[in-house]
N, C-alpha and C positions, 0 to 999 in steps of 0.2 A: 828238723821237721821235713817231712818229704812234701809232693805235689800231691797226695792222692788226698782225698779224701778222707778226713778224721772224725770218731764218733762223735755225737753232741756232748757225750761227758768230759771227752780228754777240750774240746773246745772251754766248755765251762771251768774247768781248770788250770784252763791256761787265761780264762779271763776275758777271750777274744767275745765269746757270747756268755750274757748272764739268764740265769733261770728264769725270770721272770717276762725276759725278752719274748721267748715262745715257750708255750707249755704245753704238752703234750704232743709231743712232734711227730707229722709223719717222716719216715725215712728219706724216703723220694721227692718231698717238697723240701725238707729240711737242707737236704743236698744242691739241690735246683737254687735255695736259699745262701749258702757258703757258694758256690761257683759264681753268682751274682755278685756278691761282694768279695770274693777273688777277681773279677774281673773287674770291679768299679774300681780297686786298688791298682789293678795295671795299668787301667786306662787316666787315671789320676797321676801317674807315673809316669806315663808319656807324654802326656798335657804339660807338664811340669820339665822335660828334658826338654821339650820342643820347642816351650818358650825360653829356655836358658842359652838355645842353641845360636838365638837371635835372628834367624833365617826371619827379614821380613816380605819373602815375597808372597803374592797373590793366593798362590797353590798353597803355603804353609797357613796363611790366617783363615781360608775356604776349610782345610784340614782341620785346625784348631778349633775351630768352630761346628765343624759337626761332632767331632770329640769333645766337647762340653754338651752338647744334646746330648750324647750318649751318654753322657756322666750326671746329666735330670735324670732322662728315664730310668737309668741303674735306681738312682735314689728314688724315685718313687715307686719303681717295682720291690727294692729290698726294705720299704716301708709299709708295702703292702701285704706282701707275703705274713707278717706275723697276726695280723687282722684275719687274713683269709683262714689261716690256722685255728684261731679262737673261733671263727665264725661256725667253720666247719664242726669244731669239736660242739659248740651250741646247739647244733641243729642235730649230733648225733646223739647226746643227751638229749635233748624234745623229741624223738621218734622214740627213745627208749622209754621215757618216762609215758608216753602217748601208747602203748602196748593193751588191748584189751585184756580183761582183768582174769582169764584163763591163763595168759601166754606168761603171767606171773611171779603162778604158783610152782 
């Protein structure tokens, strides 16, 4: 598997995201979406080498410490994102369905 960027199908097929997780995806969030959690994975990765490494000085637990911050907000950005998706797709459904009854036909 390379670094770049894979479609939503080969992900759902590999199981990493399931369908139900986000439905109806835009491209460029969907993206913005996998780069967030490629990077909650890296940075979960280094949090976990760093403390193996044993280093306990000052500068390494200052370190550690803001690298678990950053590994909340991952997690609550990549928890939001599938919200903001449905939300969106709701609100493009109610302007469609909201259409005066010429623009219809």
């Amino acid at each position: 598997m390379t670094d770049e960027i894979m479609s939503y199908e080969n992900y759902l097929k590999l199981g990493v995201v399931k369908r139900d997780e986000i439905s109806g995806v835009n491209d460029e969030l969907f993206r913005s979406y996998l780069k967030l959690r490629k990077s909650k994975i890296e940075l979960a990765r280094e949090i976990s080498a760093r403390q193996q490494n044993g280093s306990n000085n000052q500068f390494n637990a200052l370190f550690l410490e803001i690298q678990r911050g950053l590994l909340e907000l991952y997690d609550s950005q990549i928890n939001n994102i599938p919200i903001i998706i449905n939300e969106l797709e709701r609100i493009s459904k109610d302007a469609q369905s909201e259409k005066p009854d010429g623009e219809n036909k």
